[in-house]
N, C-alpha and C positions, 0 to 999 in steps of 0.2 A: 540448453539455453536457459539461461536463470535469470539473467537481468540484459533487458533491454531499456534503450536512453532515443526518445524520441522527439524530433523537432519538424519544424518548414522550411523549406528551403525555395523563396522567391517571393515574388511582393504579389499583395491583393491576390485578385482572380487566379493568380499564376502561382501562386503556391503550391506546393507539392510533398506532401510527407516522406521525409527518410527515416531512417533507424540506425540504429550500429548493435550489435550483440556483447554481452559479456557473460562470462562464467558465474557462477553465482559465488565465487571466492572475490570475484572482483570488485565490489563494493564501492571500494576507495576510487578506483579510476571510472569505475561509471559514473562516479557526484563529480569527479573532479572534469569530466567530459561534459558533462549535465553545465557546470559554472561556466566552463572555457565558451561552448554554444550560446548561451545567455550573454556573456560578454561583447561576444560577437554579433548580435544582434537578431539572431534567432530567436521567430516567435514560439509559442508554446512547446517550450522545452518538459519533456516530461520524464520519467524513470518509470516501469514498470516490473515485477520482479515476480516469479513462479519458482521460487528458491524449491530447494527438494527435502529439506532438513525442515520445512515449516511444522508448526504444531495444528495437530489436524487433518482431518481429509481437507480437501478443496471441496469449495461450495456448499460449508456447512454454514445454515444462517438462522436457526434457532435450535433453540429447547424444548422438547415438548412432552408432556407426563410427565415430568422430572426425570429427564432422560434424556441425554447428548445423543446421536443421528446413528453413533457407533453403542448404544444402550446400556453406557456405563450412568451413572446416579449424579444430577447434578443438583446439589443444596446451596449455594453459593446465592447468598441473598445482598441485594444494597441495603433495605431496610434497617436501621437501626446502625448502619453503617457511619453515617454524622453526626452521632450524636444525639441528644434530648432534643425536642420542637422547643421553641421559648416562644410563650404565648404571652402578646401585650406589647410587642417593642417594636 
């Protein structure tokens, strides 16, 4: 399961979450399923995706000691990344 596309299906109170499944090659037809639902007038239509080809482990959520979770070196600064400050304006 790579990409799931999830909505409600019923009014107020009576609403009820479905899903429908896709492959994770299927991309195109879960946005294009994702539109068709919102057309329709399905509330919180959403996309979800656990692709297997992502970069990463799952559930990595920082850096710490300069060191990514899998203990390769990470330098990768924003600093100095935009530019001079311009002081005065």
């Amino acid at each position: 399961m790579g990409i799931v596309v999830y909505w409600l299906e019923g009014e107020g109170e009576a609403a009820a979450p479905v899903c429908e499944f896709f492959s994770g090659q299927e991309l195109t037809q879960a946005l294009a399923r994702a539109e068709a639902l919102r057309r329709l007038g399905h509330p919180h239509v959403c996309i979800s995706t656990e692709l297997a080809d992502h970069v990463g482990r799952p559930g990595v959520s920082a850096v710490e000691g300069g060191k990514t979770p899998d203990g390769e070196a990470y330098e990768w600064s924003k600093a100095g990344r935009a530019g001079k400050v311009r002081k005065g304006r």
